[in-house]
N, C-alpha and C positions, 0 to 999 in steps of 0.2 A: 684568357685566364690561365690556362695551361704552362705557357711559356712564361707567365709571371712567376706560378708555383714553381714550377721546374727550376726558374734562375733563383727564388728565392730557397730553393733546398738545397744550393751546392754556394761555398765560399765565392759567390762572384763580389768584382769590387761595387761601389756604390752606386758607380757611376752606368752601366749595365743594369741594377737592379731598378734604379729610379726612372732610368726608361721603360724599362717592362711595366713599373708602374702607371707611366704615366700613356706608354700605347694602350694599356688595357682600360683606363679611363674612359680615355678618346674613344675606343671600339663600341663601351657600353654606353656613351651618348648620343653615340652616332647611327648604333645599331636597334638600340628602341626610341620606338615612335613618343614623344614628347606626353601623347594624352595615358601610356603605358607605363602609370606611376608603378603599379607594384612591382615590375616587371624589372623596371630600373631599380627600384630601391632593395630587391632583391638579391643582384647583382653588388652594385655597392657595398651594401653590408659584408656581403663575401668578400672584399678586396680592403675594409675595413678593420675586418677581423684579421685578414694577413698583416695591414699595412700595423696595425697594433706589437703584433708578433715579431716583425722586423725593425720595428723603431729605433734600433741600436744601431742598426745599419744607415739609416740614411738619415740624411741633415737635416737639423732643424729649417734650416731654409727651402729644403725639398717638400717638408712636411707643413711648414707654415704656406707655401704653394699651392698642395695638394690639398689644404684645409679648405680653400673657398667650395674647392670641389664637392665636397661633402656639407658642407652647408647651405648647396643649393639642392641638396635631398632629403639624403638621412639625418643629417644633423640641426635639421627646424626644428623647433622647441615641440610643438605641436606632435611630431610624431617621437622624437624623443619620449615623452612623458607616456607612450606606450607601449617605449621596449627598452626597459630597462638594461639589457646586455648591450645592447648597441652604443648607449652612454656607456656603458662601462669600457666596452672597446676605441669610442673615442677618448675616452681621458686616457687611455693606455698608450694611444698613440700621439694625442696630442698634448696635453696636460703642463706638461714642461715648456710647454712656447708662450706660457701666460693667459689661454684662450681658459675662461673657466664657464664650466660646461651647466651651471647652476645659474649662473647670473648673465650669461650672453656676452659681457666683454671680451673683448677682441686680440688679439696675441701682441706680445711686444717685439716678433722678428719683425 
């Protein structure tokens, strides 16, 4: 997570920042144990709220990607409907790919 912030604080190009996104994904699925939901979902959110913040920077094809990723955690309806800031940070980052965060349909990338 470190080195995601770090590359996402300085002009790096897309292609550098999309990896930081995406080894820090890797790390936080790899690194907690599977039955350790809050612990994961904890983490995510944190790289949700970045990924929202940088959305200018990287593709819509990186981000239609990196969606499934979030929709096998934070982004179920079920816990949606309990944190509202979290939807708000996923329509921030994702919104524009066609995924609408209200009705479950799916992105047009």
């Amino acid at each position: 997570m470190i080195r995601l912030w770090l590359t996402s604080s300085h002009p790096a190009q897309a292609e550098e920042l999309q990896q930081a996104y995406q080894d820090c994904l890797t790390a936080i699925e790899y690194s907690r144990p599977k039955e350790d939901i809050a612990s994961r979902h904890a983490y995510f959110t944190r790289i949700l709220r970045q990924l929202a913040a940088d959305r200018e920077r990287l593709s819509p094809e990186f981000r239609a990607e990196v969606l499934g990723r979030f929709k096998e955690s934070i982004l179920e309806e079920s816990f949606l409907n309990g944190h509202p800031l979290i939807r708000h940070w996923a329509v921030q980052a994702f919104n524009d790919l066609g995924f609408d965060f209200f009705s479950g349909s799916e992105p047009d990338v």
